[in-house]
Every structure is written in C-alpha cells, then in structure tokens.
C-alpha positions in Angstrom: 0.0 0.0 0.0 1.5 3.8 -0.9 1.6 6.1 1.5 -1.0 9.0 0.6 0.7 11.4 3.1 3.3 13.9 1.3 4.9 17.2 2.4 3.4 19.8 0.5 6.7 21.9 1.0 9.8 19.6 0.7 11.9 22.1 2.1 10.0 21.6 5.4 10.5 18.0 5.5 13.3 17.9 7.4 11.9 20.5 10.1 8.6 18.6 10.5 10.7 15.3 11.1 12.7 17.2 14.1 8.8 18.9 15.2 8.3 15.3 15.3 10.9 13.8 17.4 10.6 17.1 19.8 6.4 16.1 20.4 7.7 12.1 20.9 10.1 13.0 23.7 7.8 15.6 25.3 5.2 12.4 25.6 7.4 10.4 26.5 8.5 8.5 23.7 11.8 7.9 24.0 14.1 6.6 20.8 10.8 7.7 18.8 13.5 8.8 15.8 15.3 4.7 15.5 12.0 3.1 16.5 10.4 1.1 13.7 6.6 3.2 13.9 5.2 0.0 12.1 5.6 -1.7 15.6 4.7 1.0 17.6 1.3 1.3 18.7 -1.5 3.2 16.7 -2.4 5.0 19.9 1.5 5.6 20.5 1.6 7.2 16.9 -1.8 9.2 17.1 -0.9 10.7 20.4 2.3 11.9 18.2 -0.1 13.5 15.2 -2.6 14.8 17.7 0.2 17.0 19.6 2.1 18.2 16.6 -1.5 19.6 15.4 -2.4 20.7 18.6 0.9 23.0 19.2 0.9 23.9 14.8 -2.7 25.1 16.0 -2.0 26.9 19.3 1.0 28.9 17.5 -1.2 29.4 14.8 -4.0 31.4 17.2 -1.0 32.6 19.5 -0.1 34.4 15.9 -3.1 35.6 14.9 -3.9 37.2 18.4 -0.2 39.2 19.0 -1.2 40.9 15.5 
C-alpha cells in the first residue's frame, strides 16, 4: 500500500521530522526517531499526530492574536 501522506513543501521535510521527534520526547517516547513506527502502537503514533497539530494550532491562534 503507498503512502497518501506527502509534504506539500519539501523544504519543510526535514523541520517537521525534528517537530516530530521534539512532540515524541515531550510524551514520552523515548528513541521515537530509530523506532520502527510500524511496531509502535497506533495510539502511540496518534498521540504523536494529535500533539504536533495541537501546538501547529496553538501557534497558529498565538499568531493571529499578538497581530
């Protein structure tokens, strides 16, 4: 199966990847960047999702207010 998920802006590929890693340590995940995610959990990897769009959101509002 392909994966339908792309980065719309490649440039930001590598940033999102360390935005990733950051919101896995901050949960808890430890090792989240060698970790297979296959074997991880899908709760494990959706708590990972949910927080990166969580804080994209908050800074997003926090922007939008300080203007």
């Amino acid at each position: 199966m392909t994966s339908r998920n792309r980065t719309l802006i490649p440039t930001a590929k590598q940033g999102l990847d360390k935005f990733k890693v950051e919101v896995a340590n901050s949960i808890g995940l430890t090792n989240y960047e060698s970790v297979d995610k296959g074997n991880l959990a899908s709760r494990d990897n959706g708590l990972v999702g949910g927080n990166m769009v969580k804080k994209m959101v908050e800074d997003y509002e926090n922007k939008l207010t300080t203007k």
